[in-house]
C-alpha positions in Angstrom: 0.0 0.0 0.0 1.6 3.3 -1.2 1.3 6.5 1.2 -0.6 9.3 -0.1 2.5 11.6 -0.9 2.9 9.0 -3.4 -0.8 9.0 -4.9 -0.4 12.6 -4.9 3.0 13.1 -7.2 1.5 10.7 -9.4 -0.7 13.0 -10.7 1.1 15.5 -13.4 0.4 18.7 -12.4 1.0 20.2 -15.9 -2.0 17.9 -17.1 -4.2 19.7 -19.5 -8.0 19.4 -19.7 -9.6 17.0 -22.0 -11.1 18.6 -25.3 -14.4 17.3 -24.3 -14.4 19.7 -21.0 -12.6 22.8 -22.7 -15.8 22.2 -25.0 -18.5 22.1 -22.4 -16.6 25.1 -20.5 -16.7 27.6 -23.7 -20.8 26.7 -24.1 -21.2 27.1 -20.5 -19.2 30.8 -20.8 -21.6 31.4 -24.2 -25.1 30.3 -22.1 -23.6 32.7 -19.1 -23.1 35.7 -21.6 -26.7 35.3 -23.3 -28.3 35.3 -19.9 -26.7 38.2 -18.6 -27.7 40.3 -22.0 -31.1 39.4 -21.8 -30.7 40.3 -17.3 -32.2 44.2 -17.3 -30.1 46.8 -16.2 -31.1 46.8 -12.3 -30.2 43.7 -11.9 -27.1 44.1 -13.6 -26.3 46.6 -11.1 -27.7 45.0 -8.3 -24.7 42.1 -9.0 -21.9 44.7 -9.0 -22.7 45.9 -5.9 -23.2 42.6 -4.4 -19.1 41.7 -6.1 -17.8 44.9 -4.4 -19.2 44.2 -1.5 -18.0 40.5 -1.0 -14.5 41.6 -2.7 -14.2 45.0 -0.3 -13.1 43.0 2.7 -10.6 40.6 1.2 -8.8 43.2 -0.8 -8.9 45.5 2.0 -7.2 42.5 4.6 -4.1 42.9 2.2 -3.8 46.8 1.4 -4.9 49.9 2.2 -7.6 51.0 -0.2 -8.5 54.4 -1.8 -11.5 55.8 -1.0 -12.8 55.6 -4.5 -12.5 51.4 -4.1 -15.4 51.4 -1.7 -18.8 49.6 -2.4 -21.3 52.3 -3.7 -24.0 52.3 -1.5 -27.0 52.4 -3.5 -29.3 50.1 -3.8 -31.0 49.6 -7.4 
């Protein structure tokens, strides 16, 4: 029985990704794109300010931020 430092440097990790799932990720990225055209504008919004506001307090735990990087605070 091999020890799992083994099991784990078996695997290359300069693999690349089957053709099949690069395939299925660029349709996924197409459906994405054709539902956020179709999202209306509010709701586009409403999305960024939900981003800023869960990316805020990581980016702010590594530097200081300028005022201008804060989350608006509107809501839609």
């Amino acid at each position: 029985m091999g020890s799992r430092s083994e099991d784990a440097s078996s695997i290359d990790p300069r693999a690349r990704p089957s053709a099949d799932l690069m395939a299925r990720l660029r349709r996924g990225k197409v459906e994405l794109r054709r539902e956020r055209e179709r999202m209306p504008l509010p709701e586009k919004v409403r999305q960024v300010i939900e981003l800023q506001r869960f990316v805020h307090p990581l980016l702010a735990r590594q530097r200081a931020l300028e005022p201008w990087e804060r989350p608006w605070e509107i809501e839609p």
